[in-house]
Structure formats: structure tokens, C-alpha cells
C-alpha positions in Angstrom: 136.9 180.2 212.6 134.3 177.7 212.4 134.8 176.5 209.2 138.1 175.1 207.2 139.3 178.0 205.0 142.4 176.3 204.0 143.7 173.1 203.0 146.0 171.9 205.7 148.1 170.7 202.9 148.7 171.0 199.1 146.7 168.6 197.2 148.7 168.8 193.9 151.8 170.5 192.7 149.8 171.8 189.7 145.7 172.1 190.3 144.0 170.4 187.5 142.1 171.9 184.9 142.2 175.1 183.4 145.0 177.6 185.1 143.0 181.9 185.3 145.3 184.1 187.0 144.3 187.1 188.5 146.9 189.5 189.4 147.4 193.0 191.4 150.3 195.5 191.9 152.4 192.6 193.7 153.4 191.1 190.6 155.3 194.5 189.6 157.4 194.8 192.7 160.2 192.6 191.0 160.1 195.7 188.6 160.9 198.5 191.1 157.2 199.7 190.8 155.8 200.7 194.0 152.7 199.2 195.9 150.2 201.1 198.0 152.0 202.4 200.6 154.8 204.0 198.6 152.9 205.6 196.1 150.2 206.6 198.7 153.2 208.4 200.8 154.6 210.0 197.4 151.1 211.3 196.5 150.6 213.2 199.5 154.3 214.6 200.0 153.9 216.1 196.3 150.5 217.7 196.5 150.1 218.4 200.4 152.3 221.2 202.1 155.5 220.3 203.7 154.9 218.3 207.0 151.1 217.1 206.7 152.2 214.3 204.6 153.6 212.8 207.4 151.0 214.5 210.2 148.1 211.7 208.3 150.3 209.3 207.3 151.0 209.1 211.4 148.0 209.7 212.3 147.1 206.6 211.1 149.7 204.5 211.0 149.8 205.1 215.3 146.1 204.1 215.7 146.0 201.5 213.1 144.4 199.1 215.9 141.7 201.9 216.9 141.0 202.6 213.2 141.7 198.9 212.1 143.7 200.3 209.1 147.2 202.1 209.2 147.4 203.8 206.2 145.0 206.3 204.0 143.0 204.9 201.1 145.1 205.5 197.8 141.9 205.7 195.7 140.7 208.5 198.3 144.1 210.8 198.2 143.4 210.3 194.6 139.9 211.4 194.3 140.0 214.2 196.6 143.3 215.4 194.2 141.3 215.7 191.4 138.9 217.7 193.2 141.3 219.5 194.2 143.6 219.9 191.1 141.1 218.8 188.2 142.6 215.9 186.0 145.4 217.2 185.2 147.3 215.7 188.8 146.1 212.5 187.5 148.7 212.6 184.4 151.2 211.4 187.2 149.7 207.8 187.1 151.9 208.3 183.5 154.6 206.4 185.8 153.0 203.3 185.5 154.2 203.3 182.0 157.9 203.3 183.0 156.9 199.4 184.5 159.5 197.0 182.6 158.3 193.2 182.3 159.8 190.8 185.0 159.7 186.9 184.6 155.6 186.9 186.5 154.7 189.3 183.5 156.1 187.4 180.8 155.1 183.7 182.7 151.1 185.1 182.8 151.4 186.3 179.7 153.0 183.4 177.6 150.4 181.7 179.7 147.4 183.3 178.4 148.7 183.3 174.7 149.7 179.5 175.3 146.3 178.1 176.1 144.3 180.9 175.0 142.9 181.4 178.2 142.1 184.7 180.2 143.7 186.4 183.3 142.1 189.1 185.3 144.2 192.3 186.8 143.4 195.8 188.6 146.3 196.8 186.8 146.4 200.0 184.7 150.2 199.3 183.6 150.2 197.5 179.9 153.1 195.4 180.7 151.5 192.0 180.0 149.9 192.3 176.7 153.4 194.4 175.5 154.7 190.9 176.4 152.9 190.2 172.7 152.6 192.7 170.9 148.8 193.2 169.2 148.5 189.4 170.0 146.5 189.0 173.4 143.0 191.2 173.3 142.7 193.5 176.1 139.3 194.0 177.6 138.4 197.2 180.0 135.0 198.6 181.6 135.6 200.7 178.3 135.3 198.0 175.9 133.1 195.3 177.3 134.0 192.0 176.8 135.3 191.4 173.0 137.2 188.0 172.7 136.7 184.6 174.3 140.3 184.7 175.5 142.7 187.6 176.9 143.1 189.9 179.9 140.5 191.7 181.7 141.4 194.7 183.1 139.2 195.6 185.7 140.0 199.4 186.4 141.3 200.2 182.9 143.9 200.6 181.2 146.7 203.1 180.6 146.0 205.0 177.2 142.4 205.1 177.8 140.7 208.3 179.5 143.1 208.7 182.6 139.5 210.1 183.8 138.0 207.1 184.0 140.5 204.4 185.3 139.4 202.8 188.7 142.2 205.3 190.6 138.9 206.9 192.8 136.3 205.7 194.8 133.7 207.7 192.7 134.8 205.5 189.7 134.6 202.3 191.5 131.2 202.3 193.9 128.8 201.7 190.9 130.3 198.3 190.9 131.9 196.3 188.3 130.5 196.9 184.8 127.7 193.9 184.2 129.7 192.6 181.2 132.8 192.4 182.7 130.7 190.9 186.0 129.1 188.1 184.2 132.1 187.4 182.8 134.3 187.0 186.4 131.4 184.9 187.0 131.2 182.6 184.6 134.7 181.7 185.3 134.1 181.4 188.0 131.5 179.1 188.4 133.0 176.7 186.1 134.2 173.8 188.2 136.9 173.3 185.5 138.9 176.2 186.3 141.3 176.9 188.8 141.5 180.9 189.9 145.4 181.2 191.0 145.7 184.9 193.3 149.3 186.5 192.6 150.1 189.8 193.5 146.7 190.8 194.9 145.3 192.1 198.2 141.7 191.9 198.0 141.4 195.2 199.1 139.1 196.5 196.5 135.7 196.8 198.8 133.7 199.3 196.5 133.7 196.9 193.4 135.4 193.3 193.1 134.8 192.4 197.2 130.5 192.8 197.0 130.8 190.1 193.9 132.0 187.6 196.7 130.3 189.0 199.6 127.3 188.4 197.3 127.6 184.9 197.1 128.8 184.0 200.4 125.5 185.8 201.9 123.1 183.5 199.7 125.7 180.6 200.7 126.1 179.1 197.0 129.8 179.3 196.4 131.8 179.2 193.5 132.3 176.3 191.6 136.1 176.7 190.6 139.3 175.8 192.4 141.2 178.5 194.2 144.9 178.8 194.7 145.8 182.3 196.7 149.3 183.0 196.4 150.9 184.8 199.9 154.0 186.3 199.2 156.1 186.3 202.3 159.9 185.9 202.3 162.6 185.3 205.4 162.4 189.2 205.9 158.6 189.3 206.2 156.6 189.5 209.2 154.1 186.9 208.2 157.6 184.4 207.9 159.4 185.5 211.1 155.9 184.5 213.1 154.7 181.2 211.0 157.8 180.1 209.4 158.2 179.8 205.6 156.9 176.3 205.0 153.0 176.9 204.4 151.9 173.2 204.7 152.3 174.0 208.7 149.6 177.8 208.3 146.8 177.1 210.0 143.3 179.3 209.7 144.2 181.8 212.5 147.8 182.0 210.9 145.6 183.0 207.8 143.3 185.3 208.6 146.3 186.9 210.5 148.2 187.3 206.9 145.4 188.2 204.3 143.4 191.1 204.6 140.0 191.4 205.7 138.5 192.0 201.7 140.9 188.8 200.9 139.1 186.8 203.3 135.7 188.0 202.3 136.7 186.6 198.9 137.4 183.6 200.0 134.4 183.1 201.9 132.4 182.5 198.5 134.5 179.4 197.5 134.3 175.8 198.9 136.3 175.0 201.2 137.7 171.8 200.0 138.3 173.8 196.9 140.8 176.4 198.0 144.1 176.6 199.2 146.8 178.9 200.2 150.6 178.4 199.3 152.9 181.0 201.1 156.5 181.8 200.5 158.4 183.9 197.7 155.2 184.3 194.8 158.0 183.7 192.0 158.5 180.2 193.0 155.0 179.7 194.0 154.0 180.5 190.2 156.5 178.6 189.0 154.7 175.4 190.7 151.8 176.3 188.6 153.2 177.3 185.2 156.7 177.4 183.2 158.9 180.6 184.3 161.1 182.0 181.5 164.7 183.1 182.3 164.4 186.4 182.1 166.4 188.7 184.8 164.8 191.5 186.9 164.7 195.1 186.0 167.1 197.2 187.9 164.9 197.4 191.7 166.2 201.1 191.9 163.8 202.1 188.7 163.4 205.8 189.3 159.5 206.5 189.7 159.8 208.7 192.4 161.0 211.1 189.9 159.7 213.2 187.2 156.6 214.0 189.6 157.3 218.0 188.9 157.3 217.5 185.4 154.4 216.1 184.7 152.3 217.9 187.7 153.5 220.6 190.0 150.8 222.1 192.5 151.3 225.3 193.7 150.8 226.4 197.6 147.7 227.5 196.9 146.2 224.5 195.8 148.2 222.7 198.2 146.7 224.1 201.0 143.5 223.5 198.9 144.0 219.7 198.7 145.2 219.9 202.9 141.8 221.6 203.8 139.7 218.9 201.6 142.0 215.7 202.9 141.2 216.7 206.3 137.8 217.4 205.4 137.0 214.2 204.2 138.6 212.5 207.3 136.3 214.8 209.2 138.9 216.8 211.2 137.1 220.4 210.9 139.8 222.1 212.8 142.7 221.5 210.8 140.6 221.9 207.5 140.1 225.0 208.6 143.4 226.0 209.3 143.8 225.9 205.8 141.1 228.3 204.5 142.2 231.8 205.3 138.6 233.5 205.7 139.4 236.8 204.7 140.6 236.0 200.7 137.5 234.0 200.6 135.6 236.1 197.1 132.1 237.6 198.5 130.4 237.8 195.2 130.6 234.2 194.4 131.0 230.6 195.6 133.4 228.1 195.1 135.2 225.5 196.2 136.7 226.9 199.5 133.8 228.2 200.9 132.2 224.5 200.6 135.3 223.2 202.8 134.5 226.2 205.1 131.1 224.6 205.8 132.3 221.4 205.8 134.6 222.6 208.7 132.1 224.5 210.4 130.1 221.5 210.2 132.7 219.0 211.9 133.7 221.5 214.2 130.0 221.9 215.3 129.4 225.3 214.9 126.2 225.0 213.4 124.9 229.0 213.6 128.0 230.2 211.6 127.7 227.4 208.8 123.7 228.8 209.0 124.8 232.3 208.1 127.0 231.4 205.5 124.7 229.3 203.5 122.0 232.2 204.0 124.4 234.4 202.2 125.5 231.6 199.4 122.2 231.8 198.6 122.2 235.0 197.5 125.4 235.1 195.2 125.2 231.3 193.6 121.7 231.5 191.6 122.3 228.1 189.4 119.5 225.4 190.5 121.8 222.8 191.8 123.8 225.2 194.1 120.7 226.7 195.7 119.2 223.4 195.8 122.8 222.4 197.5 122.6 225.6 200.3 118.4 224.9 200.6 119.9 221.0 201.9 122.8 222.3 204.2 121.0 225.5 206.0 118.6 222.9 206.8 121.2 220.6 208.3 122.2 223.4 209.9 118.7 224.2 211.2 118.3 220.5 212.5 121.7 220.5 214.2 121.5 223.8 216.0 117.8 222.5 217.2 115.3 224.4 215.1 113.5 221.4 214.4 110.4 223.4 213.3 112.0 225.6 210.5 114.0 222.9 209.5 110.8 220.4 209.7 109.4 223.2 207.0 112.0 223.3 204.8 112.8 219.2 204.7 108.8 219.2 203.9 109.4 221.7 201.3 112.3 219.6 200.0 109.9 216.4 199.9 107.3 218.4 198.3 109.6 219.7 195.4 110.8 216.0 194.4 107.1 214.0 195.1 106.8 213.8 191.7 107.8 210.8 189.3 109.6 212.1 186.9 113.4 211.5 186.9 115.5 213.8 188.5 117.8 215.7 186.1 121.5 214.3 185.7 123.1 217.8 187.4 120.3 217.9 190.1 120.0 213.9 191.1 123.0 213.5 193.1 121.6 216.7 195.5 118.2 215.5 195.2 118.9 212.5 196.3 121.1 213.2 199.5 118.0 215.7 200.1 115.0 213.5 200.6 117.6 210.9 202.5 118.2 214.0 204.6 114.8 214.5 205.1 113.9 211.4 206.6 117.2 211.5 208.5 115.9 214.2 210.2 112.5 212.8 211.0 114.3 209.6 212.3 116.2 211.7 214.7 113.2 213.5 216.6 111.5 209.8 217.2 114.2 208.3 218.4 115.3 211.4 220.6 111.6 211.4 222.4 111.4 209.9 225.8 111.4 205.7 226.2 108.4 206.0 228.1 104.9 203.8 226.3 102.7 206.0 227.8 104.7 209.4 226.3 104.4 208.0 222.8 100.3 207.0 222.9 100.5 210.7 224.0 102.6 211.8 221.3 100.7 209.6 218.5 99.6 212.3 216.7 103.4 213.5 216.0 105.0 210.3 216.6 102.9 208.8 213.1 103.8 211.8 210.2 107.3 211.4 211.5 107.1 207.9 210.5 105.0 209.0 207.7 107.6 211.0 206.6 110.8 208.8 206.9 108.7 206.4 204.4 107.7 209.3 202.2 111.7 209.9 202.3 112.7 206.2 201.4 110.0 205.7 198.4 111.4 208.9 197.1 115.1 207.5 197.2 113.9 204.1 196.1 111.9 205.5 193.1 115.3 207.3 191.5 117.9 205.6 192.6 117.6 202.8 190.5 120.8 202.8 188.2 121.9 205.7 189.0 125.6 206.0 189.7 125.0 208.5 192.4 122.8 206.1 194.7 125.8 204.4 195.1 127.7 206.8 197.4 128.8 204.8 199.9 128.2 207.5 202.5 124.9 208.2 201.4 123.9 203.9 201.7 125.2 204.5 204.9 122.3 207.1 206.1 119.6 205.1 204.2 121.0 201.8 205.7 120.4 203.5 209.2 116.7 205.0 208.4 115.5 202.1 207.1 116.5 200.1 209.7 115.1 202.1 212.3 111.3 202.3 210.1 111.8 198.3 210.1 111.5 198.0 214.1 108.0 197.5 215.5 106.0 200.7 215.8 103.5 199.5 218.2 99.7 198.3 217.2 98.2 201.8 216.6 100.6 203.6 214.4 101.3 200.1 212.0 97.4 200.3 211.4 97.3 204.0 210.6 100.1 203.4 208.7 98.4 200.6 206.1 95.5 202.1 205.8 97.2 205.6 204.6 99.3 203.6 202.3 96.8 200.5 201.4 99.5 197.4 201.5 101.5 196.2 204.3 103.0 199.6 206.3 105.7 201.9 205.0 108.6 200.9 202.2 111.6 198.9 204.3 114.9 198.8 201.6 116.9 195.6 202.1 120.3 196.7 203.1 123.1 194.5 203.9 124.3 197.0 206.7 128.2 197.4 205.8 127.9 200.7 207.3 131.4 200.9 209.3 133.3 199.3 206.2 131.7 202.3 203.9 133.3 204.9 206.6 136.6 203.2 207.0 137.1 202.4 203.6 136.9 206.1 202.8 138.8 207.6 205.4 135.4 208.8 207.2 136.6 208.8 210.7 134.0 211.1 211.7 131.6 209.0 209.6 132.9 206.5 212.3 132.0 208.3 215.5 128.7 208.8 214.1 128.1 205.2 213.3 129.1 204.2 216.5 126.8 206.4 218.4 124.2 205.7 216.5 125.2 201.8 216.6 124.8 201.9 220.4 121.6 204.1 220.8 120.4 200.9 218.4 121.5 198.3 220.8 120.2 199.9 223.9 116.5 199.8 221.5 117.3 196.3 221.7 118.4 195.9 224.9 114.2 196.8 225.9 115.3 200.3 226.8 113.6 202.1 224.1 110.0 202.2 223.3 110.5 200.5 219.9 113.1 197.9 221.5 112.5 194.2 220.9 114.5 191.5 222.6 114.4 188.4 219.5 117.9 188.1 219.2 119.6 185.5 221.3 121.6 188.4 223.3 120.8 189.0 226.5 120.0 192.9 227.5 123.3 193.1 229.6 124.9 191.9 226.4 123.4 195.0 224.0 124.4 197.2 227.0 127.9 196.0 226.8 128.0 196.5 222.5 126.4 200.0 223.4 129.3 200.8 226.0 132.0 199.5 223.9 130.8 201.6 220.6 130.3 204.8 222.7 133.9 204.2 223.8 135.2 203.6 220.9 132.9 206.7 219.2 134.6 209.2 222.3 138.2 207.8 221.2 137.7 208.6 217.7 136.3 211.7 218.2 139.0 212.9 220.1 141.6 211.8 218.1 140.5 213.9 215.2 139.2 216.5 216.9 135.4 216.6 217.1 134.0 218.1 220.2 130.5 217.4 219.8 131.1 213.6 219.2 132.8 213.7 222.6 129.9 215.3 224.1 127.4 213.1 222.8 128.8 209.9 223.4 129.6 211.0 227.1 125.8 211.9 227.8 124.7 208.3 226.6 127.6 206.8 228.4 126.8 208.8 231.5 122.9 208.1 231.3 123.8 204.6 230.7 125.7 204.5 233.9 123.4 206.5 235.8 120.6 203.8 234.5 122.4 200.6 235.7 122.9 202.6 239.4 127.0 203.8 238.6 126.4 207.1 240.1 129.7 208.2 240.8 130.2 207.3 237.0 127.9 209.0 235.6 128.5 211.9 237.5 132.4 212.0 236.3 131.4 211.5 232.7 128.3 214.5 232.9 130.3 216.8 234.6 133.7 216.2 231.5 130.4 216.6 229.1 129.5 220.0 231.1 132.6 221.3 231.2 133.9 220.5 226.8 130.1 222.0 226.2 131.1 225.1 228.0 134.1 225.5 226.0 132.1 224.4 222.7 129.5 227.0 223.4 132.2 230.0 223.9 134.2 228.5 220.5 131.0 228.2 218.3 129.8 231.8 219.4 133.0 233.2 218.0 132.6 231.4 214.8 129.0 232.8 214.9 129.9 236.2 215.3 133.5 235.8 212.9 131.1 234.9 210.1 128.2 237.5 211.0 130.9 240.0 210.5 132.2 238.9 207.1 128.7 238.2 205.7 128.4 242.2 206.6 131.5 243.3 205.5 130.6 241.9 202.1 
């Protein structure tokens, strides 16, 4: 690091000032209640069939350092169980109410009431304020902010809507609420106060990380002390390597310990105004405030059951929830696997024929997902679905290269939304993902035409509605996203990140002059994106989201390397150095692809890699890695014409 996170030493037994706790799940372990990795691993082995717990639990806890995580995303299972299930799974978050107060509970509360102060949790549990009774207010995203004093509960509480508690990504990716925002704010830009971290990871990226990311990018930090609290005892991992005493940490040791949304966090403080203390977190509280006597519940506290009771899948909808888990990881082939073709209904959609696509999709069999959404169009008739199937058989089009029908129908989909009216609440979320899509596919042909300056002033008269088009797609998007909850999809910033950011590079002299004078100002609308694009992917299990980003991360680096026509060398890398970043994420794009199965991926990053080598004189490389891409195309093409002619046949037999 270039900069002093920590304080090689504690300043002060007790920080002065004002004392604001902010807590997580940690502070409940004393209680026997689980943390993330215990009540991830119990949420999949209830809802998923027997064995495939285990098969993605392993899946990523052995490539944790290819996939720099090692275990699913608990608001993720969550989310794609209540797709699954509908709300009712969610009743077994009830177990959070079996939480019995330890000595941190009744210390934070006692604290709050003591000094009338507030404290800040992710919590759901209501052990705290049950501390006292009706005595300390409780604020929510729910409720807004209603007392000077109390506990903020950022993600809800238990006995409000299970529906809306911040247990899924969907509920978290709008962002904090703005009252309960300003709020965190305001305490924390009051140099008076002293933030103490107990209990928490910092591993909430969709809504509390972007506060601090925020204002560590405009590099005006907090004003208030922090004191982060690092649990580690003799039989942790962090002790056995750094020893317990934390006056002897240094950064590295650190950044080692804390996760990577932890150290974002921390990024937006001063650094002579923070500190870490590491050791047990009871007596690390109890340097800061008065612990009560007060023993802890029995450790063996029987969560794990009553599961069955309150919500028992059947194997049907386990199979259901399987198909959509590995979906949403983007493993097509095992998704499928769980969505037996011939029970799927003919004479209406629903929710298994969308995973069949999805599978299809990943699996890159792109004419049989076409048939299918030829035939959905014909047995869903609401304006949302068909608006839906219009998006997809167009994808479909695009990825099976008909880019003329599905240059028709993307311009048919920018035609239908041109106007400025809102789009209706049941149609925005498709709406917007179509335009985006629409200019996704326009960026695609430019950047796939040859690198060649003399091709492109030949290809001017395509080369400039393309562009033309991408910006139609982006003032579209820009017009009717604003607050709406659905521009916030994190995969859908992702694909807008990555169009604008292409439409921002230099188009050359003749098409930026065509281009103001057709829209009278200064060229075509650029977004301003902070490009967290990989962080979206990995924080929601996207692995295939992954591969994708790194392909399209290198064919960006090689632009900037000079070897594309729009390339532009004002960054202090050298060209051998964006050729080495584009090597490395193709690499690391083929690994991923094959360890969850996607056979296109593989082909695509070997074709760069192999024109890449071929391009810097590696023959014999390149040869190697074009004849492996030869031979997994032969065997895609074979696989994909089965699917085509599997789902020909039961479109027919319908």
C-alpha cells in the first residue's frame, strides 16, 4: 500500500468523543447463531437436491483463488429461492428470532440507552432493542429516520414484511434509502464521533460499500474517528500467522485479514483517524465501553432445526431451484439437467421454459433457444412476455450471426420506446434491458470490423448509424432510468458500463463531425460510469458474467495497445503492457469458462489468444491454440445441431 491505513499503535484505550457502534452477524456468534457460511451451507442442503449442495459449495470453495471468493453469495441463494419457491421459503429467516442476548448485545444496547446515542446494524434479529423493552426507537428503510437517538437497522427488521428485508440482492442494489443515507452520513462526518466496527465484514457491495467508495473516489473523507474491531482468537488463522498482539499488524497483515468491501470502507476515512485492534471482539469492546456480567447462551442453540416445519420444498421445486442456481452462475449444462423437456406444458409459459433458454443460451445453442422463443410467442400473449421473447429471439438472432434480422428487430425495439413518456412499471425493467441490448448489439459489429483505417473510411457509411445507434440506445436508457429501481441491476450497469465506454473512445475526425451536426451539441451521450464491472459479476455469482467481462476487458486493451482502429495510447502503459493485461484476462476468461462449462467462452478467448500470438510472430502458438479452438467448435457445432433439431421436434409435437 502506498498509504498508512492503520495506526501502528493504539492511541487511546478509549477514543474520545462520542462512542456509534455499528455491528453485523459477528456480534451473535457468542449466541450460537450462525454467520454466512453456515447458514449459506444450510440453505442450499434444504432447498437443493441431495448432493449439489455440496457440488457448488466445492465448486467454489476449490477455486476460491481463480474466483477470488470461496463461497456463494447468501443474498443470491436467497433471492433465486424466492424465485424459486415464492416468499413463503423466506419464513425460514423466522430462526433469527430464536437469537438470545449475549454480554456484546446487552453492552451496545445499555450503551445506546446510556448516552442516547445511535448504533447502526445489518441485523434483522431484534435482540438489542429487546435488551429495553419499548425504550430504544428502532429505525428501518421502512420507517425512515424517526428519533434523534436509537438503532438503525439497515436491512430491516424481523416483524416487518419478510419481503422486504435486505436478505436479496434485488432488495439491496437501489442503494441505501436517502434518509437512512444522510443519516450514516452525518455521523459520519461529525469529527466528534468515533465509528467502532464489531461483528462486521464489510461485505455488503450493492448498498453500504458505494457510500464509501463514493467518498474515497472524490478524495474527501470522513471526518469521524474509526475503530474496526478484528475478531481473531489463538484458533484463528489471522492469529496463527500475525500473532495475537495487534500493536505488531502491519498494512499487508491487514489487508490480508479484512475483506476486500472492509477495506473499501476504510479507504474513505483519514488515515490518522482510524485504527484496527485485533484479538477476541469481547475484550476489544470492553476497552471501549462497560461489559455486563451476563453468561453466554448455550453455543449448541438448535437453529439448524425446525427448517421442515416452517418450509419444506418438494423435489420438484428442488430441482426447480438446482436448474435456476446453476443458471444464475451461468453453467447451462447442469441447469439443464434439471429441466426434463418432455413435462415442459406446450400451451403456456412459465418459469422452466425461461431456465430452458437461459440454458440454451450458456450452452451456446443459439438456433434452438431461437425456435423456442418463436413458439413462446405464440402461447404467452401478455405485453411484457412478448416484449420479453421480441428481446431474446433477437439475442438469439445476434448470436447465431443474423445480424440483419436482428439489426431489424433491435431497430424495431428502439423505435417502440423513442418516445418520452415513462415506461410502464410491469414493462420498464424489459424495456430497459431492450434498448441496452440494442446498442449492445451495434457495439459488437464495430468493434468486430477489421483494425484496418482504410477499411473503416470505406465502411463510413455503416460504421456512423452503428454509432448513431449505440447513442440512440444510451439516451433511451438515460432518459428512464432515472429512479427507477430496475436501472440498478447490477448486470444490466455492467452492459451499459461497457457501451458507453466503447462510444467514449475517439471515433476518428469524419464520423465525430457527422455526429454533432446530427445531434447539434458536442457528439453522442457518454454516461459516467465508475466501471465496477467484475465486482457486479462476482458479487452475484455471475461466473459466466465473468468470462464475458474478461474477453471483452482484453479486446479493450488490445484497442489500447494501438491495435484497433479506435485505439489510443494516453495512458502511461506501454503497448507490450495492454498486450500482457489482454493475455492474462483471456487466460483467465478460458479458465473460467471451462470450469463451469461454457464452450463458446473457450472458443472465443482461444481465437484472440491465438490471433494475438500469431500477431506478435508465436506461430507454433497460435497454431496449438487454433487448432484446440477447431477441434471444441467441431464438437460445439454437432452438440448445438442436436439441440436444434431436439427442440424443432417438440415445438411440432406441440
Amino acid at each position: 500500500m502506498t498509504e498508512n491505513t492503520w495506526l501502528a499503535r493504539k492511541t487511546a484505550a478509549v477514543p474520545e468523543g462520542r462512542l456509534i457502534v455499528w455491528f453485523g452477524a459477528g456480534v451473535s456468534k457468542a449466541s450460537g447463531m450462525p454467520l454466512g457460511y453456515g447458514l449459506t451451507e444450510q440453505w442450499l442442503r434444504h432447498h437443493l437436491p441431495d448432493g449439489e449442495a455440496d457440488t457448488i459449495l466445492a465448486l467454489f470453495a476449490d477455486n476460491a483463488e481463480l474466483l477470488d471468493k470461496d463461497l456463494p453469495r447468501l443474498e443470491k441463494v436467497i433471492e433465486d429461492a424466492r424465485w424459486t419457491f415464492g416468499i413463503d421459503c423466506l419464513k425460514n429467516l423466522e430462526l433469527f428470532r430464536l437469537c438470545r442476548p449475549n454480554a456484546l448485545h446487552r453492552a451496545i444496547a445499555d450503551h445506546i440507552v446510556a448516552h442516547r446515542l445511535y448504533a447502526i446494524t445489518t441485523n434483522f434479529d431484534t435482540v438489542v432493542e429487546d435488551c429495553w423493552p419499548g425504550v430504544i426507537p428502532v429505525m428501518t428503510p421502512a420507517t425512515g429516520i424517526t428519533a434523534d437517538w436509537g438503532l438503525i437497522k439497515l436491512h430491516g427488521s424481523l416483524g416487518e414484511d419478510l419481503a422486504t428485508l435486505g436478505h436479496s440482492i434485488a432488495n439491496l442494489q437501489a442503494g441505501l434509502p436517502p434518509a437512512l443515507r444522510e443519516r450514516v452520513e452525518t455521523l459520519l462526518d461529525n469529527p466528534g464521533n468515533t465509528m467502532v466496527f464489531c461483528g462486521y465484514s464489510g461485505a455488503d457491495f450493492f448498498d453500504i460499500v458505494p457510500l464509501f467508495q463514493d467518498r474515497a473516489r472524490i478524495e474527501r473523507p470522513f471526518a469521524a474517528r474509526i475503530v474496526w474491531l478484528h475478531h481473531a482468537v489463538a484458533a484463528s488463522v489471522d492469529v496463527q500467522t500475525h500473532g495475537v498482539d495487534d500493536r505488531a499488524w502491519t498494512d499487508d497483515m491487514w489487508e490480508e485479514a479484512l475483506s476486500t468491501g472492509a477495506l473499501d470502507m476504510l479507504r474513505a476515512f483519514d488515515p490518522a483517524r482510524k485504527e484496527g485492534r485485533a484479538g477476541d471482539t469481547r475484550a476489544l469492546l470492553a476497552e471501549l465501553m462497560p461489559l455486563p456480567e451476563l453468561p453466554d447462551p448455550s453455543p449448541g442453540m438448535p437453529w439448524r432445526s425446525g427448517w421442515e416445519k416452517r418450509f419444506r420444498p418438494d423435489a420438484d421445486g428442488k430441482a426447480l431451484y438446482a436448474a435456476k442456481l446453476y443458471a444464475s452462475i451461468g453453467m447451462g449444462a447442469r441447469s439443464a439437467a434439471f429441466i426434463d423437456m418432455a413435462r415442459l406444458p406446450r400451451n403456456r409459459f412459465d418459469h422452466r421454459h425461461q431456465l430452458l433458454f437461459n440454458a440454451l443460451r450458456d450452452q451456446g445453442f443459439y438456433d434452438a433457444e431461437r425456435i423456442l422463443h418463436r413458439w413462446a410467442m405464440t402461447v404467452d400473449f401478455s405485453d411484457y412476455s412478448r416484449s420479453f421473447h421480441r428481446r431474446q429471439w433477437a439475442a438469439a438472432l445476434r448470436l447465431s450471426r443474423r445480424p440483419i434480422t436482428a439489426g431489424i428487430l433491435y431497430l424495431m425495439i428502439l423505435w417502440r420506446f423513442r418516445n418520452e413518456r415513462p415506461f410502464a412499471d410491469s414493462d420498464r425493467r424489459e424495456a430497459l434491458w431492450s434498448v441496452v441490448e440494442a446498442g449492445l448489439f451495434a457495439q459488437a459489429i464495430v468493434a468486430g470490423l477489421p483494425p484496418e483505417r482504410a477499411v473503416h473510411a470505406l465502411l463510413l457509411p455503416l460504421i456512423l448509424p452503428l454509432r448513431l445507434m449505440i447513442g440512440a440506445s444510451l439516451a433511451l436508457f438515460q432518459r428512464h432510468a432515472a429512479g427507477s429501481p430496475e436501472a440498478t441491476d447490477p448486470h444490466l450497469l455492467a452492459l451499459v458500463t461497457r457501451i458507453s465506454s466503447f462510444l467514449a473512445d475517439w471515433p476518428g475526425p469524419v464520423v465525430a463531425f457527422l455526429e454533432r451536426v446530427i445531434y447539434r451539441r458536442d457528439g453522442l451521450p457518454v454516461l459516467e460510469f465508475h466501471d465496477d464491472t467484475p465486482e457486479r459479476y462476482r458479487e452475484t455469482d455471475s461466473l459466466l458474467g465473468l468470462v464475458n467481462h474478461g474477453r471483452n476487458h482484453a479486446v479493450q486493451a488490445l484497442r489500447a495497445a494501438g491495435w484497433g482502429w479506435l485505439g489510443r495510447q494516453d495512458d502511461d502503459k506501454s503497448g507490450h503492457g495492454w498486450i500482457v493485461e489482454a493475455v492474462s484476462s483471456l487466460k483467465l476468461s478460458y479458465r473460467i469458462a471451462g470450469l463451469i462449462g461454457d464452450p463458446m467462452g473457450r472458443i472465443k478467448a482461444l481465437r484472440l489468444l491465438a490471433g494475438i500470438a500469431r500477431r506478435c510472430g508465436q506461430h507454433r502458438i497460435a497454431a496449438g491454440r487454433q487448432r484446440l479452438a477447431v477441434e471444441l467448435e467441431t464438437r460445439q457445432a454437432l452438440a448445438a445441431r442436436l439441440a436444434h433439431r431436439r427442440a424443432k421436434a417438440w415445438v411440432q409435437c406441440g
